[in-house]
TORVOZA-253066 format. One record per residue (C-alpha): residue number from 0; residue in three letters; x, y, z. Coordinates in Angstrom, 3 decimals. Each point is the difference from the previous one (the first is absolute). Example, Ala and Ser with C-alpha at 12.3 -4.5 7.8 and 13.67 -1.06 7.14 Angstrom:
2
{rec 0 "ALA" {12.300 -4.500 7.800}},
{rec 1 "SER" {1.370 3.440 -0.660}},
# end
This chain:
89
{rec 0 "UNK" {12.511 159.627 22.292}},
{rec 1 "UNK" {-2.105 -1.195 2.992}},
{rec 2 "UNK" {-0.760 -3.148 -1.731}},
{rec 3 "UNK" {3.533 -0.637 -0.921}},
{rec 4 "UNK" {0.887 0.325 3.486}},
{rec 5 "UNK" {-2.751 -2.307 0.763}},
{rec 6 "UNK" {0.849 -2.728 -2.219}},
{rec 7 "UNK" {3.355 0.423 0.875}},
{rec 8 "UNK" {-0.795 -0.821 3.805}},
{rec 9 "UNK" {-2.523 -2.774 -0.965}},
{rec 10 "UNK" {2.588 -1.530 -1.901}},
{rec 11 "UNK" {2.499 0.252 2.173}},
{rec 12 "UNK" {-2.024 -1.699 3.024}},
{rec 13 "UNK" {-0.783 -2.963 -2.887}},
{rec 14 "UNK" {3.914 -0.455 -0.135}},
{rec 15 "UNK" {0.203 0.199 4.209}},
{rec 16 "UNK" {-2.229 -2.283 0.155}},
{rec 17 "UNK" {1.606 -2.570 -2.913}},
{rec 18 "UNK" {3.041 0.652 1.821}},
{rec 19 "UNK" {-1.264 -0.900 3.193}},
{rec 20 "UNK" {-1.517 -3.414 -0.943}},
{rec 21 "UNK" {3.305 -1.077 -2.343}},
{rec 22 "UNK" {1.577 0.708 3.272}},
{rec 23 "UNK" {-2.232 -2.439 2.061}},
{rec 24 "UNK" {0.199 -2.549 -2.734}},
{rec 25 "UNK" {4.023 0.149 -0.208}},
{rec 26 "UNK" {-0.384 -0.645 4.168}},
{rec 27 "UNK" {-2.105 -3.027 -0.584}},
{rec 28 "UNK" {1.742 -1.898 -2.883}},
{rec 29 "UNK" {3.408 0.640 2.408}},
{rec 30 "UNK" {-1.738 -1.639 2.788}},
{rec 31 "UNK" {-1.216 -2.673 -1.906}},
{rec 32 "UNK" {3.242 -0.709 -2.059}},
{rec 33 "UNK" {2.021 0.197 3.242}},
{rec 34 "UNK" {-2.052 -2.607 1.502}},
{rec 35 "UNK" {-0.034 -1.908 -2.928}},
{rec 36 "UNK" {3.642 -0.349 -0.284}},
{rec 37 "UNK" {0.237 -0.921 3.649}},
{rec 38 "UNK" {-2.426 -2.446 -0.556}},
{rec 39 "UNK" {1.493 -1.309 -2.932}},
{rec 40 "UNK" {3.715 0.055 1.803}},
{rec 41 "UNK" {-1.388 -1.867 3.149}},
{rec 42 "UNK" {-1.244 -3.023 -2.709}},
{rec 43 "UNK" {3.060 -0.094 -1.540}},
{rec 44 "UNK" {1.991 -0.312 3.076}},
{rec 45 "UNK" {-2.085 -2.851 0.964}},
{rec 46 "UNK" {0.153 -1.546 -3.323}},
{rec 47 "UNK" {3.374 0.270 0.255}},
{rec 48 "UNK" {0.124 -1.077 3.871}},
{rec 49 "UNK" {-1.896 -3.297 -0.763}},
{rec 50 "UNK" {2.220 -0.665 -3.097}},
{rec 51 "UNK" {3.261 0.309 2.451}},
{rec 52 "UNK" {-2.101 -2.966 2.435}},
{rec 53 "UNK" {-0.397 -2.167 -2.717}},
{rec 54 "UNK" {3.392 0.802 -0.984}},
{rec 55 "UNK" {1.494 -0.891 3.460}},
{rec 56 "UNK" {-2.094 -2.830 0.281}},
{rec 57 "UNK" {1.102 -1.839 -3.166}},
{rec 58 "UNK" {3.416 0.647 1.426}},
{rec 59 "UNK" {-0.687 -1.192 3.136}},
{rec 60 "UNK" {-1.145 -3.100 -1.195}},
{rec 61 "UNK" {2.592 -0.143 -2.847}},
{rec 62 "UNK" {2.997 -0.211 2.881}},
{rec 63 "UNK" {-2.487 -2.380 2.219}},
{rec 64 "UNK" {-0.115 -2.597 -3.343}},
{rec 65 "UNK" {4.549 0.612 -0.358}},
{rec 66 "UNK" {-0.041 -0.819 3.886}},
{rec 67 "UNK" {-2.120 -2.957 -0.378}},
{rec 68 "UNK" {1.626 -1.273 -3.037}},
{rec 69 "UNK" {3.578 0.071 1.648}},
{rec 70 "UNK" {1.682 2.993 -1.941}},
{rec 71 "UNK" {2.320 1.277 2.099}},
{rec 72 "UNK" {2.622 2.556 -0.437}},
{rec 73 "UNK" {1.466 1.727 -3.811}},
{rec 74 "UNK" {-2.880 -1.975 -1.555}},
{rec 75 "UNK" {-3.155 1.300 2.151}},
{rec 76 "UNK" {2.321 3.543 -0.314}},
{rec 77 "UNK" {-0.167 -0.279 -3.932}},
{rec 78 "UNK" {-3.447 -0.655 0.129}},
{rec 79 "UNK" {-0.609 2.969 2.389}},
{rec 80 "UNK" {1.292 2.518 -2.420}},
{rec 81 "UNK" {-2.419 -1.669 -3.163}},
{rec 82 "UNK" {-3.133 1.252 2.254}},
{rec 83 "UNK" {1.599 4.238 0.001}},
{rec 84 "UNK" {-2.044 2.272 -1.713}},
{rec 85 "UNK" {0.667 2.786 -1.836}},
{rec 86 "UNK" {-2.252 3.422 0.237}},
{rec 87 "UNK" {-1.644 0.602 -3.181}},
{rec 88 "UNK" {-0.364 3.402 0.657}},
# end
C-alpha cells in the first residue's frame, strides 16, 4: 500500500514538473510569436509605406509631364482619374 502511495506521489511530481515546463514553453513561443508578428507588421507597413512614395512620385511627375505638355483643364482632369487605384483587398 506504501508503495502505491509512493508511486503515486513520484508520479505525480513527474506530471508537476511536465506541467511546469509546458507552461514555460507556452510563455516563450507567445513571446516570440508576438514579437514576430510585430516584426513582421512593422516590414509590411514599410513595404507598403515605400510603395505609396513611389506611388506619389510617379504621380507627381505624371501631372509635372500634363503641365509641361500644355494639358489644361477636362483633358488633364480625364487623365487624372486613369491614374485612381482600386484596393485589391
Amino acid at each position: 500500500m506504501k508503495e502505491t502511495n509512493l508511486q503515486k506521489e513520484e508520479l505525480l511530481t513527474v506530471l508537476s514538473e511536465i506541467y511546469d515546463q509546458l507552461q514555460e514553453l507556452d510563455y516563450a513561443l507567445e513571446k516570440h510569436f508576438s514579437d514576430f508578428r510585430t516584426d513582421w507588421i512593422r516590414k509590411k507597413e514599410k513595404e507598403l509605406n515605400d510603395f505609396e512614395q513611389a506611388l506619389l512620385k510617379m504621380e507627381i511627375n505624371y501631372y509635372k509631364n500634363c503641365n509641361d505638355a500644355g494639358l489644361r483643364g477636362g483633358e488633364q482632369r480625364r487623365k487624372r482619374t486613369l491614374l485612381k487605384l482600386k484596393p485589391s483587398y
